[in-house]
N, C-alpha and C positions, 0 to 999 in steps of 0.2 A: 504494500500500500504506500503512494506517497501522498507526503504533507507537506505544508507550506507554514513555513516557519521562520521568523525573522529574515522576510524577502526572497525565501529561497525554498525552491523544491528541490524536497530529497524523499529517500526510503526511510521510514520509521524508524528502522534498525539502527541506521546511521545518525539519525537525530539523537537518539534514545537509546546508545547501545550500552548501558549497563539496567535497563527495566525489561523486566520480564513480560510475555504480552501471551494471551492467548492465541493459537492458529492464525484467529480473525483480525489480530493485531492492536493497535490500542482503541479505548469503545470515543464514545463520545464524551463522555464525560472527564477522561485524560485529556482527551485533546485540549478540551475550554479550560481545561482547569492548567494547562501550560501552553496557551497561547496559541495554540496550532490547528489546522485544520485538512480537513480530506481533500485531496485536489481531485476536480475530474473533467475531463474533455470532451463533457458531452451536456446541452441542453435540451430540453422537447423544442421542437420547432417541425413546421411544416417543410419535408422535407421536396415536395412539388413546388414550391413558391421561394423557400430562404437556404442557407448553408450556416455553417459555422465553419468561422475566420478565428483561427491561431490567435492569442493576445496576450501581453503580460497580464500574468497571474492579479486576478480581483478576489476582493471577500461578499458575497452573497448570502444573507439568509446563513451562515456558520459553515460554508463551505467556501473553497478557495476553485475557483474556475480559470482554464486557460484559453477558454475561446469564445468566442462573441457567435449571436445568432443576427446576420443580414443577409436582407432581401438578395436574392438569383438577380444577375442581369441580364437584359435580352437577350443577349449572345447566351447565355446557360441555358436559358429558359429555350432556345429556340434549338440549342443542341441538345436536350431532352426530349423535346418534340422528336426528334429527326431518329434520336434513338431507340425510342418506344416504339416510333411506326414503321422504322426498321426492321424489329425483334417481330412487330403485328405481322410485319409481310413475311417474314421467314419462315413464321412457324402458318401462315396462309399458304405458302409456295411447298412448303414440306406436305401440307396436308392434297394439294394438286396434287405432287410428285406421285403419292401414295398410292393416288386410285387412279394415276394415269390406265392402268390395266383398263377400267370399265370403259372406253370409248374401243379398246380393240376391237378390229370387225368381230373375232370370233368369241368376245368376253358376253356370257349369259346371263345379263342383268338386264336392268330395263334402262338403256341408255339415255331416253328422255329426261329421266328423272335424275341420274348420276348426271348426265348433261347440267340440267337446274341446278344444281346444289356446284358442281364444280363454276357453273358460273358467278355462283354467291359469294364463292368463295374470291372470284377476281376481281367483284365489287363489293368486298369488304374495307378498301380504303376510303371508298365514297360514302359510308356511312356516315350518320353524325355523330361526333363524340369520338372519332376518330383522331388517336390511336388509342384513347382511354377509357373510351366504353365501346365493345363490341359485343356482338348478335352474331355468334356464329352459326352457320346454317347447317341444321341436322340433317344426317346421313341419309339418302334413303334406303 
């Protein structure tokens, strides 16, 4: 576990190496009670819309944080787009791939309807909600 301790992050061990700690390391009530606190690099945020940005070590709420939560920039926001609709057409193009077999002349299915559905599938990026909510079209 590290702590932030007179401006500085380190390992417990090394702040504190002559007290004894359980597994879990020291609780909470050591830390307040000698000035120190849990550091961690991580806050809730939306991760569709904002990031977390690296920052010197702050104290929050009795925690010690290293990174800041700000908004995506268009360029982020527009290379997640690009990425998500990517991943949508892959696994669209893999499910093509898959039943290519049923338009063979000699494949014994009802090609009309494997027709439909493989069509669904080429206009699945024309959807709305594209590439974050899809309707994929069942088999027949």
């Amino acid at each position: 576990m590290l702590i932030f301790k007179n401006g500085t992050i380190a390992d417990y061990r090394e702040v504190f190496p002559n007290t004894s700690f359980t597994a879990f390391g020291p609780n909470d009530e050591f830390l307040r009670e000698n000035d120190a606190y849990r550091v961690t690099s991580w806050l809730p945020h939306d991760r569709a819309t904002e990031k977390l940005v690296a920052s010197i070590p702050y104290i929050q709420n009795g925690i010690a944080y290293t990174v800041m939560v700000e908004p995506k920039t268009p360029e982020e926001l527009d290379a997640d787009y690009k990425a998500k609709a990517a991943a949508v057409r892959a696994q669209r193009n893999r499910l093509l791939s898959e039943y290519d077999w049923t338009q063979l002349a000699d494949a014994q299915v009802d090609k009309q309807a494997w027709a439909i559905y493989r069509q669904a599938l080429r206009d699945v990026p024309s959807q709305d909600g594209f590439p974050d909510t899809i309707v994929w079209p069942e088999k027949p």
